[in-house]
C-alpha positions in Angstrom: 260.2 201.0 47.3 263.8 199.5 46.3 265.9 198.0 48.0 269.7 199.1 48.4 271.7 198.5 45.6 268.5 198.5 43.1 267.5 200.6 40.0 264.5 200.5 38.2 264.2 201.1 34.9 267.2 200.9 33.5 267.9 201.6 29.5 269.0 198.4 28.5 268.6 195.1 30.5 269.1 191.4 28.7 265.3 190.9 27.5 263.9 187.7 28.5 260.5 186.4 26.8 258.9 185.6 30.7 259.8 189.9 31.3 258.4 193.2 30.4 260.1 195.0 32.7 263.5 196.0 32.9 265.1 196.4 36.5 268.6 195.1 37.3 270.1 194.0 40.4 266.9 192.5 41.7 268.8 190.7 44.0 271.3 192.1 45.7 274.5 190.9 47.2 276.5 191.6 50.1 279.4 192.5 47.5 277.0 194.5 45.4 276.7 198.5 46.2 274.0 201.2 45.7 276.7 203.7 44.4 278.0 201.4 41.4 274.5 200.3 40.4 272.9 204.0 40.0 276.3 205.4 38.4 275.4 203.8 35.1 272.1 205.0 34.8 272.6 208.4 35.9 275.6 208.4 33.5 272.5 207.5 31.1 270.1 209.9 31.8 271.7 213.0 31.9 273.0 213.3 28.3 272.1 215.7 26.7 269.6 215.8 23.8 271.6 216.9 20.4 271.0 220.8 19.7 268.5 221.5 16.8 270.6 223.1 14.2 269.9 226.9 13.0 267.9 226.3 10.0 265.8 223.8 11.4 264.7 226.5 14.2 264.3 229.2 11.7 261.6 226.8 10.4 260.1 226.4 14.0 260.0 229.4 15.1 258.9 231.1 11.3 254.9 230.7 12.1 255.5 233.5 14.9 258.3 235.2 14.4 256.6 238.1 13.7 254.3 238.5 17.1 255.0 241.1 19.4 257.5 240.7 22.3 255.0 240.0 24.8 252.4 238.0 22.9 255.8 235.6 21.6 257.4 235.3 24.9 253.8 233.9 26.5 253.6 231.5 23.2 257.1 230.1 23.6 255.9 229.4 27.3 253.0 227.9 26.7 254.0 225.9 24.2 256.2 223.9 26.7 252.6 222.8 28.0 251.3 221.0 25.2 248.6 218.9 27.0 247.3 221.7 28.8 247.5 223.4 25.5 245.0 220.9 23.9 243.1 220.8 27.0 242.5 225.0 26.8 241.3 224.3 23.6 239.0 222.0 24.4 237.4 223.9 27.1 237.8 227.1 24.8 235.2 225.6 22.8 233.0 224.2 25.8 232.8 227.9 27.0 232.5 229.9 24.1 229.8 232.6 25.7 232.5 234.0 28.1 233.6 237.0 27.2 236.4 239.5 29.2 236.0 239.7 32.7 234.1 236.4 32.9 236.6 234.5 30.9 239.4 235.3 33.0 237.5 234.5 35.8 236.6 231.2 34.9 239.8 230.2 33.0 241.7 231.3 36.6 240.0 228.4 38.2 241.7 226.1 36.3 244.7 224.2 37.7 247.2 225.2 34.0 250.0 226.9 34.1 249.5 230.6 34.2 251.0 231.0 31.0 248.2 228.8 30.0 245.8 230.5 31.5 246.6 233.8 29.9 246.4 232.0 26.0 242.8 232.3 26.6 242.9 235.6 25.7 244.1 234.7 22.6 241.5 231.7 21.1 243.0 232.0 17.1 246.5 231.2 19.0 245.6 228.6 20.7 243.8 227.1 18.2 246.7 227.7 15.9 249.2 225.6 18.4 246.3 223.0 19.4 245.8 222.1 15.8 249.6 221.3 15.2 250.7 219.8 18.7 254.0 218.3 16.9 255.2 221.4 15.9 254.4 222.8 19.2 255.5 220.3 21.3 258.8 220.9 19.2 258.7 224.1 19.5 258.5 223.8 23.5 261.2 221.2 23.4 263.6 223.9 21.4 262.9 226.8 23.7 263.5 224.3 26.6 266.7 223.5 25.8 267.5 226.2 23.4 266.4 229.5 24.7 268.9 231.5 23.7 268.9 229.8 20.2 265.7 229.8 19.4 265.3 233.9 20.4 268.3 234.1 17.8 266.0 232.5 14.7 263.2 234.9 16.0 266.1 237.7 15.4 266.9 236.2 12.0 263.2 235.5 10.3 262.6 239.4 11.4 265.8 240.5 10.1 265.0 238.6 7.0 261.2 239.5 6.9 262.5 243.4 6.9 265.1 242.6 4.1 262.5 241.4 2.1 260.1 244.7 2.9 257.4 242.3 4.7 258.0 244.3 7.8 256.9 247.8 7.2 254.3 249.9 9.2 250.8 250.4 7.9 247.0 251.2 9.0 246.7 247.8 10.5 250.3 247.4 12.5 253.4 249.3 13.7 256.4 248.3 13.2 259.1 249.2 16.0 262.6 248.5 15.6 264.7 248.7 19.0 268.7 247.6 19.2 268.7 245.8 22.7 272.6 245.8 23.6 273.6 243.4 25.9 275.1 244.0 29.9 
């Protein structure tokens, strides 16, 4: 526990070669307040990360752009779980025999994140975001902070996917078009 008037962990204190951690205001004085010590590292931590620019998240978001609705928005969640991403994988492949009912059963006693919890259904997915955790760990950071950003390169790789004819409707898929206006 601190005392009045200290931080811990504070960005950038003098190093010295006796110290591995950084605190100031280890010893406080009576002139010394709590209020003037915390404002510099609140004033830190609460900038805000820069914005990924447009092209890079047509990039990021390209390798599923084309997924239905649903089956996209429960990637984008579970993508801002990558541990418990790798973790599902893992125990995807210790439990390979359950099947349906079973599965979902055992994969509900877990302690992950519903949305983790519902990949299961969807083993080639998770293995798909297990084998490339940077990119999904990426991707999760994006839609963190970028929601409404990232949903906008989704928009353009499927706009650009049906200018190029890659989005048509055959024996395998339908394709389904829908103008959304907004309220």
């Amino acid at each position: 526990m601190l005392a009045p008037g200290q931080t811990c962990c504070a960005k950038s204190a003098p190093s010295t070669a006796n110290s591995n951690v950084s605190t100031t205001n280890s010893s406080p004085s009576a002139s010394d307040s709590a209020p003037s010590a915390a404002v510099p590292v609140a004033q830190e931590t609460t900038q805000e990360a820069p914005k990924v620019p447009p092209e890079q998240l047509d990039s990021l978001v390209a390798p599923i752009a084309l997924y239905p609705d649903p089956m996209l928005s429960q990637v984008l969640v579970a993508s801002t779980y990558p541990l418990e991403l790798i973790q599902l994988q893992q125990w995807l492949e210790r439990n390979k025999g359950l099947k349906d009912k079973a599965l979902v059963d055992a994969v509900s006693k877990q302690s992950w994140d519903p949305s983790i919890q519902a990949m299961a259904a969807l083993p080639d997915v998770v293995k798909r975001l297990a084998d490339d955790i940077q990119w999904t760990t990426d991707l999760g950071n994006a839609f963190l902070a970028q929601q409404t950003d990232v949903m906008d390169a989704v928009q353009r790789m499927r706009q650009k996917a049906q200018g190029t004819g890659a989005l048509q409707s055959n024996e395998q898929q339908r394709v389904e078009t829908r103008v959304v206006e907004e309220k």
